[in-house]
C-alpha positions, -999 to 999 in steps of 0.1 A, spaced: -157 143 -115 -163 107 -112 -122 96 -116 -120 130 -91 -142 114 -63 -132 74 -68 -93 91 -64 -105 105 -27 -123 77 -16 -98 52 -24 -70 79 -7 -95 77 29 -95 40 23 -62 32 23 -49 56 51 -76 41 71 -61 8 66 -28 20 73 -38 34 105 -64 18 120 -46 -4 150 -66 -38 142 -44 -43 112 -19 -70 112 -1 -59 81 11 -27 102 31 -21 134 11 -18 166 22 14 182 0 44 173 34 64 166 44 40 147 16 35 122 16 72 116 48 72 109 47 43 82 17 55 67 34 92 62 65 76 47 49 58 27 30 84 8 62 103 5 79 74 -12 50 70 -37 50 107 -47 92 108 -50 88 76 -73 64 86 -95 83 100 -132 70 125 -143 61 139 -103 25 146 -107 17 151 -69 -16 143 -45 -45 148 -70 -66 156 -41 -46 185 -34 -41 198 -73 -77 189 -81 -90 212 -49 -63 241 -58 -75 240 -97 -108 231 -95 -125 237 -62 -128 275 -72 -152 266 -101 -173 235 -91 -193 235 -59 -191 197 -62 -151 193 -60 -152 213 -32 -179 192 -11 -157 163 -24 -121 175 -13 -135 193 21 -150 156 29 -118 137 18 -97 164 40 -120 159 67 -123 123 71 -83 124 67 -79 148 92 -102 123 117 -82 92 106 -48 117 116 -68 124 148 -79 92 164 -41 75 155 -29 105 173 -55 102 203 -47 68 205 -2 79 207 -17 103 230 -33 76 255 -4 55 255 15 80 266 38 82 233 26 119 226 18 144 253 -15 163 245 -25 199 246 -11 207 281 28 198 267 43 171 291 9 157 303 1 174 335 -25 192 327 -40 167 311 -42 148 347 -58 180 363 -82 184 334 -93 144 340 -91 155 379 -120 186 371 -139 160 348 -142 133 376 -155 164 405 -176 174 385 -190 137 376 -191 131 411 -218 158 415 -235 146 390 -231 158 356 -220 147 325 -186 151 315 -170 158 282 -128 159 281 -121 179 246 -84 186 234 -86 221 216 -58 215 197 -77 192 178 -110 200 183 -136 185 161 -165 198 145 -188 175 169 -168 187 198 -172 225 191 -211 215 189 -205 198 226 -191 229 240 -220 251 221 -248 234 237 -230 226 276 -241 248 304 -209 247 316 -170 251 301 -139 248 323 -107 261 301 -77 243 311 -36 252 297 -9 248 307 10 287 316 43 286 293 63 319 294 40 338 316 9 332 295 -14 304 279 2 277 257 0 288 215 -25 257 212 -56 273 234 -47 305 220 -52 293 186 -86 278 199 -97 309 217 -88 333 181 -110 300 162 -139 307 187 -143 344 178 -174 332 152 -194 320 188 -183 353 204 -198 373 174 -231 348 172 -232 354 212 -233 312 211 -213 310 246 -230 339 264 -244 330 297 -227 302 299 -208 292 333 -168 291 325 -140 286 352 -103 278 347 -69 263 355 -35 259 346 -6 245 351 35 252 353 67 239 368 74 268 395 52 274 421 39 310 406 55 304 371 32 339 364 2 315 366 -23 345 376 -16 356 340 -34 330 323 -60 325 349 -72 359 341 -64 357 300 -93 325 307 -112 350 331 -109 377 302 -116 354 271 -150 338 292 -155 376 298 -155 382 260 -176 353 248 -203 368 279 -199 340 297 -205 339 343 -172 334 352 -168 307 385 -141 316 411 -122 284 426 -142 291 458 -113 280 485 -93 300 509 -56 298 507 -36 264 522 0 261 529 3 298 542 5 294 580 31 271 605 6 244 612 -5 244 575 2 214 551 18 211 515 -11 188 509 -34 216 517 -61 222 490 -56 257 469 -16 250 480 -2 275 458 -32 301 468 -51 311 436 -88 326 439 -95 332 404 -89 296 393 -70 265 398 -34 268 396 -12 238 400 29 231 398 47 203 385 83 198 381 94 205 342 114 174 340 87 152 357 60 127 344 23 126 348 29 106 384 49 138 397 14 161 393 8 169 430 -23 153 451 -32 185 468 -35 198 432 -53 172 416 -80 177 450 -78 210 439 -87 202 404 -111 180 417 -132 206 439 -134 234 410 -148 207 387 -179 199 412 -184 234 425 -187 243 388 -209 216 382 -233 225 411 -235 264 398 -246 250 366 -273 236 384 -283 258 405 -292 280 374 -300 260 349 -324 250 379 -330 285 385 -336 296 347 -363 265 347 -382 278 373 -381 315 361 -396 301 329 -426 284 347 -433 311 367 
């Protein structure tokens, strides 16, 4: 068990090394590093003679079955590897050499849009990326009074990554650990419907399921009259959430500034709902 455990922590080690971006024995770029590091333990495994493979992974499919303490062991190794693989591909992510959840990066600049309106009416903010959610994340999202679901709309529906998120979440829907909750939503696509009203009410309908109060965008229609103006907020006129349109082959630069207002008011009118009834609930309690 000893040789088992020594094996995993000197495995974490060394990919931390590898990855970490202070190192000058590696190349700078985020991309980069992971790339070295995964090469690397793919040339170690294809020189070795006989090919005895990743005792990590032989030791948790042979022994974790049997000994409560290999499995702790390997489900900490994999975790803390999974982290390290995580924060090197944050990092690509803010440099702009991988796109995050919402594909090509626009949704990512309305989700910061929502975060900053609803900082601006004073509450605290937390951006997560569901599709790589962490265990301390899912505990942020459990205890906030307030969750805004943000995707991107690819072929008429939500993107594969929040789908896989919303099927991992079905645990809090059984516990009931989102009910009451406030939720509100927003997407994302290159045409100007793109079948957006599809995954605004999939979000409206999964918020539904987990029991949670579900928080309209709160605007009346822009752009839908002669003297009106492209740079109308609620542009593309959505009521159930926040829809937005980019062009497919644009960067993050292209998202529009009438959508990103947009983005901007649902995120404080969320934030003052939760509020008003976490304010409310308070005052019920005392009474």
């Amino acid at each position: 068990m000893r040789v088992f455990a020594d094996y995993c922590q000197d495995l974490v080690a060394q990919a931390r090394e590898q990855l970490r971006s202070d190192s000058d024995a590696v190349p700078a770029a985020p991309l980069a590093r992971l790339e070295r590091y995964l090469l690397s333990i793919a040339a170690a495994f294809a020189a070795e003679s006989p090919h005895r493979g990743c005792f990590l992974t032989r030791g948790t499919a042979d022994l974790a079955g049997q000994d409560e303490e290999v499995a702790r062991t390997a489900r900490r190794a994999f975790d803390d590897l999974a982290s390290a693989f995580a924060a090197v591909i944050r990092e690509a992510q803010d440099a702009g050499e991988v796109a995050d959840h919402s594909g090509y990066g626009h949704t990512a600049v309305l989700a910061e849009a929502v975060g900053r309106g609803a900082g601006k009416a004073a509450a605290q903010v937390d951006l997560v990326a569901v599709d790589t959610i962490t265990d301390e994340q899912w505990s942020l999202l459990d205890t906030a009074d307030a969750v805004i679901f943000g995707t991107p709309t690819y072929m008429g529906g939500a993107s594969a990554g929040f789908h896989a998120f919303a099927e991992a979440s079905s645990g809090r829907y059984l516990r009931g650990t989102w009910a009451d909750k406030i939720a509100a939503g927003f997407t994302n696509s290159a045409s100007k419907s793109g079948d957006k009203l599809n995954t605004l009410n999939f979000l409206a309908a999964f918020a539904a399921q987990h029991h949670m109060i579900w928080v309209g965008l709160g605007l009346a229609p822009g752009w839908n009259a002669l003297q009106a103006s492209e740079s109308d907020l609620n542009r593309l006129g959505f009521w159930v959430g926040a829809g937005a349109q980019t062009p497919q082959d644009g960067g993050v630069e292209t998202v529009h500034e009438a959508d990103i207002a947009t983005a901007e008011h649902l995120g404080a009118r969320v934030a003052a709902q939760a509020a008003a009834l976490a304010a409310g609930r308070a005052a019920l309690a005392t009474a």
